[in-house]
C-alpha positions in Angstrom: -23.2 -41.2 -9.6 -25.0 -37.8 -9.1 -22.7 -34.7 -8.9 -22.8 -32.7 -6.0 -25.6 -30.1 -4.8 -24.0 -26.6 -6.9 -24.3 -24.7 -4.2 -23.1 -26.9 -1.1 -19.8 -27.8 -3.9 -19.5 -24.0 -4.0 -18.6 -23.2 -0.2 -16.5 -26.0 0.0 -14.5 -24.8 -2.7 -14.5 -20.7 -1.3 -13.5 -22.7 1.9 -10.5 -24.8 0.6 -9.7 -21.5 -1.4 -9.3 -19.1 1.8 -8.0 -22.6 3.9 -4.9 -22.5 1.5 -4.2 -18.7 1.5 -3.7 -17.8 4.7 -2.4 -14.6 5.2 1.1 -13.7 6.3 2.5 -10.4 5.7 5.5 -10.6 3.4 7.8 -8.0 6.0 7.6 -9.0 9.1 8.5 -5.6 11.3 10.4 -5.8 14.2 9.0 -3.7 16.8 9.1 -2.9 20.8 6.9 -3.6 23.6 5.3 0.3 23.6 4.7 -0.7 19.8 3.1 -3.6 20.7 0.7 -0.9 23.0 -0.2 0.9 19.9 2.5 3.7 19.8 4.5 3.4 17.3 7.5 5.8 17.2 10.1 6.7 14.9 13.8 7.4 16.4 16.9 8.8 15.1 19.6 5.3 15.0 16.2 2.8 14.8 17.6 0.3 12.1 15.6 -1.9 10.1 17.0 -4.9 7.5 15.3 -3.3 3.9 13.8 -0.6 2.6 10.5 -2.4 2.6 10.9 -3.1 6.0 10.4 0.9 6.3 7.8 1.3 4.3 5.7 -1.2 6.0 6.4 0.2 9.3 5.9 4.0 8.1 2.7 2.5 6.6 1.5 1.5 10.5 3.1 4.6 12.2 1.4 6.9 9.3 -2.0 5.2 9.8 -1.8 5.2 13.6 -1.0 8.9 13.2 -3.6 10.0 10.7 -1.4 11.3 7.6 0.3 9.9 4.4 3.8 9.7 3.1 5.8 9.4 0.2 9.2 9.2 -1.7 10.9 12.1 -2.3 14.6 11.5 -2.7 16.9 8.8 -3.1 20.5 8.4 -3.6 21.8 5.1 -5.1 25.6 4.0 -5.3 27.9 2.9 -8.3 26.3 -0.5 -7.6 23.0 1.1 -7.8 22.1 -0.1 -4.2 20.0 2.3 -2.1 21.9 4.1 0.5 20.1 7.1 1.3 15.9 8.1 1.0 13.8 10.8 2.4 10.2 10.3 2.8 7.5 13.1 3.7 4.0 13.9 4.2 2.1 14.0 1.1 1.3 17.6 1.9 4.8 18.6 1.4 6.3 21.1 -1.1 4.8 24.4 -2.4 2.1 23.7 -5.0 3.8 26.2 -7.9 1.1 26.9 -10.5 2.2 27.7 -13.8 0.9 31.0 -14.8 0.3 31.6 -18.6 0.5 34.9 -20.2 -3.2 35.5 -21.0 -4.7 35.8 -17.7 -8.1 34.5 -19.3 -6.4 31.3 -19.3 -6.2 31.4 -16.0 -7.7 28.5 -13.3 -7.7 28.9 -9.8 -6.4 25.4 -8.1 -6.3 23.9 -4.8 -3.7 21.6 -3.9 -2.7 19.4 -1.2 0.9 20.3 -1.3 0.9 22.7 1.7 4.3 23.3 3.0 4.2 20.3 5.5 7.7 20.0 7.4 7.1 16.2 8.3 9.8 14.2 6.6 12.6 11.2 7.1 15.5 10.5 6.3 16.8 7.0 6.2 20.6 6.0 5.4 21.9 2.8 4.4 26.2 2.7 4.5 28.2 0.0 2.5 30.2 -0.3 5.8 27.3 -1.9 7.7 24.6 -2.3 5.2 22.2 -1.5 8.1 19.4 1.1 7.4 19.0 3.6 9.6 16.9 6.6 10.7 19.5 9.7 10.8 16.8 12.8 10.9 13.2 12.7 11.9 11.4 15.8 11.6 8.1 15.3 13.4 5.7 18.9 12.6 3.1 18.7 10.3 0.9 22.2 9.3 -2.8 20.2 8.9 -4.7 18.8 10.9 -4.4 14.8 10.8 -7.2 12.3 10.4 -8.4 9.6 12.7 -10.3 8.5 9.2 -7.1 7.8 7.1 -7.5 4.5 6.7 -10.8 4.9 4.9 -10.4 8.4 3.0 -6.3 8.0 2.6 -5.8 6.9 -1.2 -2.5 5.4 0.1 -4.9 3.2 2.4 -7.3 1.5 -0.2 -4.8 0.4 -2.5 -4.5 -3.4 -3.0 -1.9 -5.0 -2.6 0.1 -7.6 -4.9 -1.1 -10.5 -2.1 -4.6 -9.5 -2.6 -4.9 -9.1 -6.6 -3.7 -12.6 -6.4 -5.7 -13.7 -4.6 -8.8 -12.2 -6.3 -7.4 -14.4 -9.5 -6.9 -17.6 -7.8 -10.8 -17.1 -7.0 -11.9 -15.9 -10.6 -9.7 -19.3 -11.5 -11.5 -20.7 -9.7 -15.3 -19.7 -10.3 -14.9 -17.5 -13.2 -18.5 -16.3 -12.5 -17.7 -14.8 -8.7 -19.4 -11.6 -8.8 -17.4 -8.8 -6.8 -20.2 -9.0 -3.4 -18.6 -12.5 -2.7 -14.7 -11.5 -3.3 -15.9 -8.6 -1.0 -16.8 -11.0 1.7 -14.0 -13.2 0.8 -11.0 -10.9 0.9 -12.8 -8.9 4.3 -12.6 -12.4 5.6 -9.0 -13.0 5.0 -8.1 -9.5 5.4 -9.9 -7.9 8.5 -7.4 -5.0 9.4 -7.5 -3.6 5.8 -10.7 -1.4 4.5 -11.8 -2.1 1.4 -13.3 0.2 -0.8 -15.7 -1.0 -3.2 -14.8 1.2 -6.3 -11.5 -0.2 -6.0 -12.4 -3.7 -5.8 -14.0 -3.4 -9.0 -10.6 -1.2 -10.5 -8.5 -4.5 -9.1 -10.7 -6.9 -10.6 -10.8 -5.3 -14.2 -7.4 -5.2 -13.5 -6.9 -8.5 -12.7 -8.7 -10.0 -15.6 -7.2 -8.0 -18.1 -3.6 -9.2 -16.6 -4.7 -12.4 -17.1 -6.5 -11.8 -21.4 -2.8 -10.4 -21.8 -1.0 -13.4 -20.7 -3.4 -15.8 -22.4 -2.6 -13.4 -25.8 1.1 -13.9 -24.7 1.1 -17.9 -24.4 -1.2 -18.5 -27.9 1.5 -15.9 -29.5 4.4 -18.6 -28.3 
């Protein structure tokens, strides 16, 4: 019995592969009809279920809006649970530079941390264990970008969905080179830009994940 025509075996397999992955984000956010317009707002007393029900939604709000956020505080209780987090724009803060005596030694830096007021502050009580915003200070000092979706580092990073993904294909057809998981993961992932340089980061990443925990089941 001959063996199927390589390449013809090939697509099938790419297509069972992206048939059985289906995307589905893993926080589904909650959000109102305006949101489902395209504006997404943040409210003092808006309550989410988790913390990375936030996050997602900042994600969305920050993109719509042209900026990036981060962590900057968090308080946790004697049960080391979460109850209160403050996340800014990643232009906050006063960049401090740290001046050494011989001013030879001296380097003239630029920074991003600019004094931005944005910033939110999220509570989580043990007597409802309902997150909610308490404090949203909407100002920022820059100028926001309608490209932060491409330029934002925050933006091109994969996710834990996708670098699975780009192993289940390697699995798969260990000689993929990265122009077909391009096409692949912009297939299954439409919304999300991908940036080449860090498709070839996630899959060096990805392989050397999976030399480690080859290493790690010869060593048991």
């Amino acid at each position: 019995m001959s063996s199927p025509n390589p390449p013809v075996f090939l697509e099938h397999k790419l297509d069972e592969l992206y048939e059985s992955n289906v995307y589905e984000p893993e926080y589904v956010v909650n959000i109102t009809e305006d949101e489902e317009n395209g504006n997404l707002s943040l409210q003092v007393g808006q309550t989410f279920e988790t913390f990375e029900e936030v996050e997602a939604f900042l994600a969305q709000y920050c993109e719509q809006n042209g900026f990036e956020y981060r962590k900057r505080r968090v308080e946790y209780d004697d049960d080391n649970i979460i109850r209160k987090r403050t996340y800014e724009c990643t232009k906050a803060s006063q960049y401090q530079p740290k001046k050494d005596k011989d001013p030879e030694k001296h380097r003239n830096r630029s920074s991003g941390s600019i004094g931005c007021q944005w910033h939110l502050n999220v509570t989580c009580p043990k007597s409802t264990n309902i997150i909610r915003i308490t404090k949203v200070v909407d100002e920022h000092n820059h100028p926001l970008s309608s490209n932060i979706k491409i330029h934002g580092p925050q933006f091109r990073q994969f996710s834990k969905e996708m670098k699975s993904d780009i192993l289940e294909y390697l699995s798969a057809v260990p000689t993929m080179g990265a122009r077909t998981l391009y096409g692949l993961l912009s297939k299954k992932y439409p919304d999300i830009y991908i940036h080449r340089k860090n498709l070839y980061n996630a899959i060096q990443e990805v392989k050397r994940s999976a030399r480690l925990q080859e290493k790690d089941d010869a060593q048991n």
